[in-house]
One Martini backbone bead per residue (centre of mass of N, CA, C, O) as a GRO file, in nm:
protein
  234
    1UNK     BB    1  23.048  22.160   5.953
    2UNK     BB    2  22.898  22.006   5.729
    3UNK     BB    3  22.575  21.952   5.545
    4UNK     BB    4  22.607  21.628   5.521
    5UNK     BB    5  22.616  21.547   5.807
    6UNK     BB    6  22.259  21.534   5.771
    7UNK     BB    7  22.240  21.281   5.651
    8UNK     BB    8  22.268  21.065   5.896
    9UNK     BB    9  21.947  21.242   6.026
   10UNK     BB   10  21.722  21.363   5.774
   11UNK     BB   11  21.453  21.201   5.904
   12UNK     BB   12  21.461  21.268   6.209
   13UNK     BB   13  21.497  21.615   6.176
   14UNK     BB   14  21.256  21.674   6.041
   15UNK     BB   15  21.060  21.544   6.266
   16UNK     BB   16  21.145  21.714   6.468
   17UNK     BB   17  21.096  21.972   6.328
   18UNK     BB   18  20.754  21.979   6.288
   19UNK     BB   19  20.708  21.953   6.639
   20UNK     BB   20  20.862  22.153   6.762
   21UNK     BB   21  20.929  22.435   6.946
   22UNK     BB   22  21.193  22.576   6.854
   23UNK     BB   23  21.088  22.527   6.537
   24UNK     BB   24  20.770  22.537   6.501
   25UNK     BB   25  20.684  22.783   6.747
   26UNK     BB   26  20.960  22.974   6.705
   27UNK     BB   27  21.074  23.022   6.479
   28UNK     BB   28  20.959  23.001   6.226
   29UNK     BB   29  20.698  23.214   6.289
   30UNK     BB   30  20.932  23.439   6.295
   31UNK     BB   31  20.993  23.445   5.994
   32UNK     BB   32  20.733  23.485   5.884
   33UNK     BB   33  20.687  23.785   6.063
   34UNK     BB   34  20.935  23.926   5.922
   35UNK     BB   35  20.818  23.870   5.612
   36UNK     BB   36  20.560  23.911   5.553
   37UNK     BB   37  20.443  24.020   5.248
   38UNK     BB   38  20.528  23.775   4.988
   39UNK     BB   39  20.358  23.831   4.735
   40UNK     BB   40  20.557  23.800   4.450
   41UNK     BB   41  20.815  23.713   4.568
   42UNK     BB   42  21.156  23.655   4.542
   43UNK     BB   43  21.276  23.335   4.732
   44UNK     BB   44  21.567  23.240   4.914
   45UNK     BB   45  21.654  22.933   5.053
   46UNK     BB   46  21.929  22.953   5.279
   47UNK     BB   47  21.940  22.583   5.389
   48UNK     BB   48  21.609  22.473   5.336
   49UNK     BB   49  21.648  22.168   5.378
   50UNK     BB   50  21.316  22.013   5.400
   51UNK     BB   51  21.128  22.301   5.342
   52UNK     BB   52  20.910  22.425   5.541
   53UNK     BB   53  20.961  22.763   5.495
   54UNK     BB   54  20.901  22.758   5.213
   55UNK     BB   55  20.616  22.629   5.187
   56UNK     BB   56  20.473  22.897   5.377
   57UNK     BB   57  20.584  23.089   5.160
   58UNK     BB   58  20.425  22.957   4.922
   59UNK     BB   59  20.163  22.988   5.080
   60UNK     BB   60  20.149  23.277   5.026
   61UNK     BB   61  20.317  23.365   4.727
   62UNK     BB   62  20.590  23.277   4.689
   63UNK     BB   63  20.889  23.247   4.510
   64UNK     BB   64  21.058  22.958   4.526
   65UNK     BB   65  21.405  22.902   4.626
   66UNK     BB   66  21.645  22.645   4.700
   67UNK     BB   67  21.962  22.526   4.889
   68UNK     BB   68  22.136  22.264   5.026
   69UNK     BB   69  22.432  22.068   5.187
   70UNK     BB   70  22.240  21.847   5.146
   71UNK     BB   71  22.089  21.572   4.973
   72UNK     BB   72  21.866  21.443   5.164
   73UNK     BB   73  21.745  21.701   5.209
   74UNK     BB   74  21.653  21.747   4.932
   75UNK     BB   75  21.475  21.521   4.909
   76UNK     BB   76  21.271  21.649   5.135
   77UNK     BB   77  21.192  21.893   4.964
   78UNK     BB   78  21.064  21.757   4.701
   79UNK     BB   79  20.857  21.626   4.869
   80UNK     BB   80  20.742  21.869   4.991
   81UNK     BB   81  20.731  22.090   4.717
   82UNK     BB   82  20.789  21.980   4.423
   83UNK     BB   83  20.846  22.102   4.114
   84UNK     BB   84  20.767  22.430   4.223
   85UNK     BB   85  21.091  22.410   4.329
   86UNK     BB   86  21.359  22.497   4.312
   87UNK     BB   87  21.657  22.264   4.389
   88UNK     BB   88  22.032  22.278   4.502
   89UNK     BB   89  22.320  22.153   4.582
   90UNK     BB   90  22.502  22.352   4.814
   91UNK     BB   91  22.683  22.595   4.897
   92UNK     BB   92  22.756  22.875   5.124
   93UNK     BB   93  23.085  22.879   5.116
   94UNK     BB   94  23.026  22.905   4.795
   95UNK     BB   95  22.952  22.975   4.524
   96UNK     BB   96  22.653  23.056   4.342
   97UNK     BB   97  22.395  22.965   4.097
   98UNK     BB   98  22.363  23.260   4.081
   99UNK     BB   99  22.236  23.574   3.975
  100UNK     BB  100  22.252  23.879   3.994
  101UNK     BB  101  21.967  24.047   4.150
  102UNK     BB  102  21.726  23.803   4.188
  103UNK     BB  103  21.622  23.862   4.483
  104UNK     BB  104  21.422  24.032   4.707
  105UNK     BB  105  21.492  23.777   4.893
  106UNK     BB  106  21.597  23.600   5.148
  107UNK     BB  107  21.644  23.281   5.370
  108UNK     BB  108  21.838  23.224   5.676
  109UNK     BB  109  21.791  22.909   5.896
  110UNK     BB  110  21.997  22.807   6.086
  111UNK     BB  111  22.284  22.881   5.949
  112UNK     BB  112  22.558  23.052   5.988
  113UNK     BB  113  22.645  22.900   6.299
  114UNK     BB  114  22.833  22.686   6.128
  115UNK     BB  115  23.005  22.925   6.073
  116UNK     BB  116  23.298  23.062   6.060
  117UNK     BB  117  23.280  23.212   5.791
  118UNK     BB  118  23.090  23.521   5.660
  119UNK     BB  119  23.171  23.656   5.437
  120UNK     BB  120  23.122  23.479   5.178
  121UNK     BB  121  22.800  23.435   5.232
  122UNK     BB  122  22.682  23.712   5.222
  123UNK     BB  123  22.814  23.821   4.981
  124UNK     BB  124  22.661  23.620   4.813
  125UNK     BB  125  22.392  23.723   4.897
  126UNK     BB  126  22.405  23.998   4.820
  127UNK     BB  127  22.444  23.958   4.492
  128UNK     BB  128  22.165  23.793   4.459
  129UNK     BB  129  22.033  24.062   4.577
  130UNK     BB  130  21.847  24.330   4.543
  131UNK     BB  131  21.837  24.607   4.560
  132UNK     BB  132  21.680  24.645   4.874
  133UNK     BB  133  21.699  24.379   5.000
  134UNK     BB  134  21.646  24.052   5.190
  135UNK     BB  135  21.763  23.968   5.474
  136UNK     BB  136  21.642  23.693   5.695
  137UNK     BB  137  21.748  23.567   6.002
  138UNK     BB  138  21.898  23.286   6.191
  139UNK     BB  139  22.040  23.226   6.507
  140UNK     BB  140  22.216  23.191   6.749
  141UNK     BB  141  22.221  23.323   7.055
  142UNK     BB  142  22.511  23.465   7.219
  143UNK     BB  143  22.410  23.398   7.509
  144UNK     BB  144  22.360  23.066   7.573
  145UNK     BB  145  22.652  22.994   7.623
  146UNK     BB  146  22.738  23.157   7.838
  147UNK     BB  147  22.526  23.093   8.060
  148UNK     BB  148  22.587  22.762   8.050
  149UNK     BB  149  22.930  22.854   8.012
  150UNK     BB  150  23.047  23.092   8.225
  151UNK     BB  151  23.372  23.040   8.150
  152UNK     BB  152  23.333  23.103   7.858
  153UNK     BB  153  23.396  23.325   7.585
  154UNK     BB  154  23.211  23.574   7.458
  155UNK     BB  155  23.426  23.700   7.248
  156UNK     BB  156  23.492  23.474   7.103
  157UNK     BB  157  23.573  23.257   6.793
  158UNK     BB  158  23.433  22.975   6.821
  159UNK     BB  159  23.415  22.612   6.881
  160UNK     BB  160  23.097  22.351   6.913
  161UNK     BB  161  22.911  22.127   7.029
  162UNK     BB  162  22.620  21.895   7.031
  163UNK     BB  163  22.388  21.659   7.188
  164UNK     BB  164  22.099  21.542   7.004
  165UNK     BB  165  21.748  21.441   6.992
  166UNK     BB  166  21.614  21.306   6.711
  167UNK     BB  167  21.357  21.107   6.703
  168UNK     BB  168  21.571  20.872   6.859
  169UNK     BB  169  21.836  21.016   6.698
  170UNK     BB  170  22.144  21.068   6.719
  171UNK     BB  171  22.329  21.376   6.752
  172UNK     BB  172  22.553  21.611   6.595
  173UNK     BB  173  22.639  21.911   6.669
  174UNK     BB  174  22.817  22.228   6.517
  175UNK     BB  175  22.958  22.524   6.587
  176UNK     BB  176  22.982  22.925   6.594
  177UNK     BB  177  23.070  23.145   6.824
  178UNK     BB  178  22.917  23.506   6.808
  179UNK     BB  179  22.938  23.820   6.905
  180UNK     BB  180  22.736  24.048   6.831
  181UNK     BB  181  22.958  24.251   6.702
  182UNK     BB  182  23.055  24.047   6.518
  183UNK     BB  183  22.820  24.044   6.334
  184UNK     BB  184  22.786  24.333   6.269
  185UNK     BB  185  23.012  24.345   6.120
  186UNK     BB  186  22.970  24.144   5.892
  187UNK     BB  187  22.764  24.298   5.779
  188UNK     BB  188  22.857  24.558   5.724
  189UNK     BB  189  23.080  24.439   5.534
  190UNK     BB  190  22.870  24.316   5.301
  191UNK     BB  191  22.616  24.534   5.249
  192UNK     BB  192  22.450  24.583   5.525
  193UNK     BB  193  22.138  24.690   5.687
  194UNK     BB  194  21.992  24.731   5.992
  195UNK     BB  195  21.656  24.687   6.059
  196UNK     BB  196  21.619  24.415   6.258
  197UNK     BB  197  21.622  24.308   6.586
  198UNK     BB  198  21.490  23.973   6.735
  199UNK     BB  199  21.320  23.868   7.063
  200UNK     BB  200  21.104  23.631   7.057
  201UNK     BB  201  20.848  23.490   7.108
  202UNK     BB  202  20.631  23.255   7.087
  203UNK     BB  203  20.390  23.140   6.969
  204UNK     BB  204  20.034  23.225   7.032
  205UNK     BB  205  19.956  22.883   6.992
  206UNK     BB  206  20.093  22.724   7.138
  207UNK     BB  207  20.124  22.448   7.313
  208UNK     BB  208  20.154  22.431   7.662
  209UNK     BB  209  20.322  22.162   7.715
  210UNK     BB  210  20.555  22.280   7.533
  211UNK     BB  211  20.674  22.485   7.731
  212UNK     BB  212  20.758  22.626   7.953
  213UNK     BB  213  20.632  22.699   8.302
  214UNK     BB  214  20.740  23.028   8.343
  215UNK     BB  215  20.551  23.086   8.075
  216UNK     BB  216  20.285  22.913   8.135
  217UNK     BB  217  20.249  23.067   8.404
  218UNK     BB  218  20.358  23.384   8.301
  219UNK     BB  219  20.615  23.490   8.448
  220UNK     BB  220  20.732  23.460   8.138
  221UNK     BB  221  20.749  23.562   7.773
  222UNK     BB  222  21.039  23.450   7.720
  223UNK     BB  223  21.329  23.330   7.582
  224UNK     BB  224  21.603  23.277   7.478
  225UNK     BB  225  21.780  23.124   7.174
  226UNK     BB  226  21.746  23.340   6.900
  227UNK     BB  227  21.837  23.498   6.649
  228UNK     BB  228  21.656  23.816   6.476
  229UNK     BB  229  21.791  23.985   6.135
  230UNK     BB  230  21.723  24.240   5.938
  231UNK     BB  231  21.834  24.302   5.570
  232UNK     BB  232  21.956  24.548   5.377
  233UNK     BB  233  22.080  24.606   5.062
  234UNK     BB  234  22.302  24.862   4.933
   0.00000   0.00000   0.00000
């Protein structure tokens, strides 16, 4: 899938994005506690989509720069974050717009399981990143697709749709299931090491309302979705 084909319902895409649990009780506050003080760091958002994690690396005291392959996307991230965060539409399967050595961190959300091929994004973000600098990302959790769909092969490197109701506009996402080795194997591949993989809980603010009920009333304390991954470069 292309990034502009979020273009079909990037201002659905946003409302859901801004207080789902998934989005906002999860995943973000989840990037956000990776990223540790981020105060005066140089930090990229690849795939910054409508910039909510921009926003609050920025408010955190982070010098923020965002691309994503959305031109809407990018439309409502300048809505969103003013004039004080450069932004421009990117691809991040092509060579990207910056010099090497460039940002202390990058950060890319719930970005990379779009594609077939990480070669390209990987080490063009490696060459961005100045040595030991951090890339700190989010994917779907491999465990996810085999779960719900345990006759499908969870070691090959496929392709898969899912239709989603963003506040009330439905949408298609497409997706590429990747087995944890074949990640492993990717960053390590592109010069980075892995500092930490993390399978966090919910943020311990989330509303009860938004919870699984088997979370909600105790019973277990996290659930399986996304996976979390802090790269350094070499």
């Amino acid at each position: 899938m292309k990034a502009d084909h979020y273009d079909e319902f990037a201002a659905s895409y946003d409302t859901e994005n801004s207080g789902s649990l998934l989005n906002a009780w999860y995943e973000r506050p989840a990037m956000v506690r990776l990223a540790g003080d981020v105060r005066g760091r140089k930090i990229l958002d690849a795939g910054c989509g409508s910039g909510p994690l921009s926003a609050e690396l920025r408010d955190r005291g982070a010098e923020m720069t965002g691309f994503d392959g959305s031109p809407s996307m990018i439309e409502l991230a300048r809505r969103r974050l003013g004039d004080d965060v450069p932004l421009t539409v990117a691809d991040l399967a092509q060579p990207l717009p910056y010099a090497d050595d460039t940002f202390d961190d990058v950060v890319s959300s719930l970005v990379l399981h779009y594609l077939e091929d990480w070669q390209t994004p990987l080490t063009e973000l490696h060459r961005v990143l100045k040595p030991g600098g951090r890339l700190i990302l989010s994917v779907n959790h491999p465990l996810v697709r085999p779960f719900n769909f345990p006759k499908e092969d969870y070691f090959a490197v496929r392709q898969f749709s899912e239709e989603y109701d963003f506040a009330g506009q439905p949408g298609t996402l497409t997706y590429w299931h990747r087995p944890l080795h074949a990640m492993i194997d990717a960053f390590t591949a592109a010069g980075f090491d892995i500092a930490s993989i993390a399978e966090p809980p919910p943020s311990p603010d989330t509303p009860a309302e938004l919870l699984p009920p088997r979370i909600a009333n105790g019973e277990r304390t996290a659930f399986i979705c996304f996976l979390f991954v802090v790269l350094e470069a070499r």
